[in-house]
N, C-alpha and C positions, 0 to 999 in steps of 0.2 A: 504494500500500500504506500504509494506518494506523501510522504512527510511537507504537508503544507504549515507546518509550525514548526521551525527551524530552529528551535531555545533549546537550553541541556535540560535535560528529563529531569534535574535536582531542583531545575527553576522552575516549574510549573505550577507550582502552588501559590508562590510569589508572583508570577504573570496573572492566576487570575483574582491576588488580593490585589494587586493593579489595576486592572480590568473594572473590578468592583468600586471602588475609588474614585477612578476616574468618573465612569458610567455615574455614582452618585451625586461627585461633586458637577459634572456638567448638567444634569437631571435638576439637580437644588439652581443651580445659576439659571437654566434657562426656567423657571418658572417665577422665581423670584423678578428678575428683569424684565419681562412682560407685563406683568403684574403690573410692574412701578411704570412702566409705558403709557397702557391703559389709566391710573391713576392719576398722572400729572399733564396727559397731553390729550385726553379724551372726553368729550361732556357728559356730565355724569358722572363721572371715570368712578369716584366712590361709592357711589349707587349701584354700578354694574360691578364693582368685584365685589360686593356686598350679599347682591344678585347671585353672582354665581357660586359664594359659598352658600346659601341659601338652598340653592337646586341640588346644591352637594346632600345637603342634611332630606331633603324635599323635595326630590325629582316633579312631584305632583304639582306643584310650584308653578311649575310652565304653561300647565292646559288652564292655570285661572289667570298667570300675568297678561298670556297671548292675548286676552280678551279685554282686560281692565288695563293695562299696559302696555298695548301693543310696539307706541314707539321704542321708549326706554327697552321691552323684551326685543325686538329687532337690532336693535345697540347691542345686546347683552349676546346676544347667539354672533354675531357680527366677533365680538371679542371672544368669544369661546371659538371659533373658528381660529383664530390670532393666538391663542392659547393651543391650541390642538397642533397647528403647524411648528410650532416651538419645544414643544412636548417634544414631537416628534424627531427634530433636529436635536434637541437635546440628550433625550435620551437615547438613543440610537446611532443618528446620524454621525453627532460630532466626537461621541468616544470612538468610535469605531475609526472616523479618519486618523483623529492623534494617535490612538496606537497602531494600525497603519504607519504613520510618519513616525512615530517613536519606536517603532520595532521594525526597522526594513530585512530584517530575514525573515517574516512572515511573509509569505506565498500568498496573495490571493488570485485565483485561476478565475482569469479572466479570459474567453477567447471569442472569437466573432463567430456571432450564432451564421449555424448555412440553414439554405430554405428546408431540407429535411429534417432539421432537428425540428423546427418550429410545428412539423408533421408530428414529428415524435410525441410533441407534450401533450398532442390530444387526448394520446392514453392516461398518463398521470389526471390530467385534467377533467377528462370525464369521470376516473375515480375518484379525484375530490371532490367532485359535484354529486354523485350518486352513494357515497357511503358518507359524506359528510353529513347531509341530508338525514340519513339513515342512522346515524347517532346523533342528529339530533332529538328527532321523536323517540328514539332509544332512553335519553337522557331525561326528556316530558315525562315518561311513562315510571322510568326508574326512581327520580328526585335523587337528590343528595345528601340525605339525612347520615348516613354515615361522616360525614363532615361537622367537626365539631359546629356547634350553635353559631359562637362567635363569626369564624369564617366562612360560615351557608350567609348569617344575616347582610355581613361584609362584602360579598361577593354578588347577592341579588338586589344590596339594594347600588353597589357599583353597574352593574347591568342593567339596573332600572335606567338609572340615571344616563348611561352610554346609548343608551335603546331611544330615550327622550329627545337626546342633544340628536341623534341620527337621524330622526323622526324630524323636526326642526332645519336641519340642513337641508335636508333634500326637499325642493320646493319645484314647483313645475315651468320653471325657469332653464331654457335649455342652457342661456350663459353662466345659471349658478350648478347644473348639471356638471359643465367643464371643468368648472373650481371645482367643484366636489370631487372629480375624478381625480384630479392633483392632488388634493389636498386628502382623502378617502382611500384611494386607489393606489395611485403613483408613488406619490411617497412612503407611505408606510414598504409599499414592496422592497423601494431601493432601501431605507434606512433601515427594515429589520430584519433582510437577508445579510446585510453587509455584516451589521453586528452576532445574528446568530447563527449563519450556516461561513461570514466568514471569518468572525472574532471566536465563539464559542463554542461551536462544535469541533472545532477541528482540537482545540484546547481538550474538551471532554474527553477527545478520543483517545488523546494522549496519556491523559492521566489514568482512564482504564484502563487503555491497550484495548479497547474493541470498541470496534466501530458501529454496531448498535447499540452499545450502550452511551458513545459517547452522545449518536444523535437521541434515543430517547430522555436523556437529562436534560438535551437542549430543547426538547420538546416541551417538556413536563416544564421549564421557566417559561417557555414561547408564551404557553395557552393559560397558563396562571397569570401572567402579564397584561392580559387579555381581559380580563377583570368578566367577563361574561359565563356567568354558571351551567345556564343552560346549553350551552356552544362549549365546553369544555372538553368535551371527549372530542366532539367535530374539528375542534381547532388544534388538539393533541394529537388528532390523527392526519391532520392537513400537513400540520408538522412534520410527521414523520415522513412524508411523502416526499416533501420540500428537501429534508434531509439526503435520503436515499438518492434525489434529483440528482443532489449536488457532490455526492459520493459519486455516483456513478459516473457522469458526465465532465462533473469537473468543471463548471461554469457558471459564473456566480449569473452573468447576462440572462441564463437559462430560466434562473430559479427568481428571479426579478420578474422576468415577462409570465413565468405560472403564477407566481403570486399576484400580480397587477391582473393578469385576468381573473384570474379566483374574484381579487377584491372588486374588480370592476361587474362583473356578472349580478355581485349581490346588492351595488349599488345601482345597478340598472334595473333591476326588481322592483326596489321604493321606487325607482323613479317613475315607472310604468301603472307602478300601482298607486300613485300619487296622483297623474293624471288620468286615472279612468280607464287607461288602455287595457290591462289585464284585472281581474279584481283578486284578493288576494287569496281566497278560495281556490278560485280555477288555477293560481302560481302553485296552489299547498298539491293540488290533483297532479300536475305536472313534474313536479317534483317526485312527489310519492309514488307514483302509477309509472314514471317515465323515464327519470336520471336514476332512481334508487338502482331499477334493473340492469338498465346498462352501464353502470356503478360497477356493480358485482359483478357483471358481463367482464368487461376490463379485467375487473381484480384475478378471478381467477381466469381466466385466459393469463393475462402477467407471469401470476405463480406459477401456472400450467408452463410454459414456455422460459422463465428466468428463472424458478426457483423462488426462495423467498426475497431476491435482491430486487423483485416486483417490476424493475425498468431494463 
């Protein structure tokens, strides 16, 4: 196996109390800095972070501001957009460059996608769409009551509140469609492949010595980071897929353009369903009745023909 993390095997512990460090203290920076943006150069400015710690405690917050506040709540989603793209750089994007730049013996394998790989990803891709799916009503049906109290209430009322701000972006606006794909879509794929298929897993795999275990840890942080309870398994399992992409293939470009479609797909759903064109019944039929099958179609055919390396 191709050693994409080039450090002596005694420093690996120490690379990701690094890692951790860094990723916290750029995480603490870019939210604090925004924050004071919004505050000092924004109308309102103390009203809307006021606001959005509010929806923090009270997701339900929304469905009564939208009405009785509409302007000020338009401001406030406005700044939680500016807050989300920041997020997003911060924690992901800009640890991942600096150690990139501060560790130039790490490998990140990057190569130019050809027109048949872009064929290839259809496989992975239809399996993340039809078993994703497929745990997630897995996940409906099961609950997560095996999770302590604490971190079940933690986790759905973070997922309420994710679910809200989502619900709220996506508006029937084809020019806020496009922001949303950048900002929903696009980014998240480039900032948190870079950080976890090519800061953390290759690390994991190191300090195992095996390569599925290194990507299931980096999964198991991926879909916990994710803060969405009911999407847990879905997103653990999207993980492992993205993982294995990027084991197999070797190309971070790969596992960018599967994730921006994954992410892009789901945001073209709200968006369809927002304006009337699908309702979201006949999306749950199509789903259920449609991708689930040719999901599992993929899956084992994969296994059938790769073994469990699935690509």
């Amino acid at each position: 196996m191709k050693n994409s993390l080039d450090i002596a095997s005694g420093s690996y512990f120490k690379y990701l109390l690094f890692v951790i460090l860094i990723t916290l203290l750029s995480m603490t920076l870019f939210q604090i800095l925004p924050m004071l943006v919004i505050n000092l150069f924004k109308e309102n400015g103390g009203y809307i972070i006021s606001n959005i710690t509010a929806y923090h405690s009270d997701p339900y917050l929304m469905d009564e501001h939208v009405n009785t506040i509409p302007n000020v709540f338009n401001s406030t989603v406005n700044s939680l957009k500016f807050l989300t793209l920041c997020s997003q750089i911060g924690t992901f994007l800009v640890p991942s460059l600096f150690i990139f730049w501060r560790f130039k013996t790490i490998q990140l394998h990057v190569k130019k996608i050809e027109r048949k790989e872009i064929f290839y990803l259809m496989i992975p891709f239809l399996i993340l769409l039809g078993i994703s799916q497929l745990l997630v009503q897995f996940s409906l049906h099961l609950g997560y009551d095996f999770l302590p109290d604490s971190i079940n209430i933690y986790l759905e009322k973070e997922q309420l509140f994710n679910t809200k701000i989502q619900d709220y972006f996506v508006t029937k606006s084809g020019i806020n469609l496009l922001i949303n794909v950048g900002l929903m879509a696009m980014l998240p794929a480039v900032a948190e492949e870079l950080f976890f298929r090519g800061v953390l897993q290759p690390l994991f795999i190191r300090i195992t010595k095996k390569q599925w275990w290194g990507i299931i840890i980096t999964s198991i942080i991926f879909s916990f980071l994710h803060f969405q309870i009911d999407h847990l398994l879905a997103i653990l399992f999207a993980s492992l897929i993205l993982g294995l992409v990027y084991e197999k293939k070797m190309n971070i470009y790969l596992n960018m353009l599967l994730h921006f479609a994954f992410n892009t797909f789901s945001l073209l759903s709200l968006f369809l369903i927002k304006n009337n064109v699908i309702e979201e019944n006949s999306l749950e039929l199509v789903l259920n009745y449609g991708l689930i099958p040719v999901g599992l179609i993929c899956l084992m055919l994969s296994i059938k023909k790769n073994g469990w390396t699935l690509i």
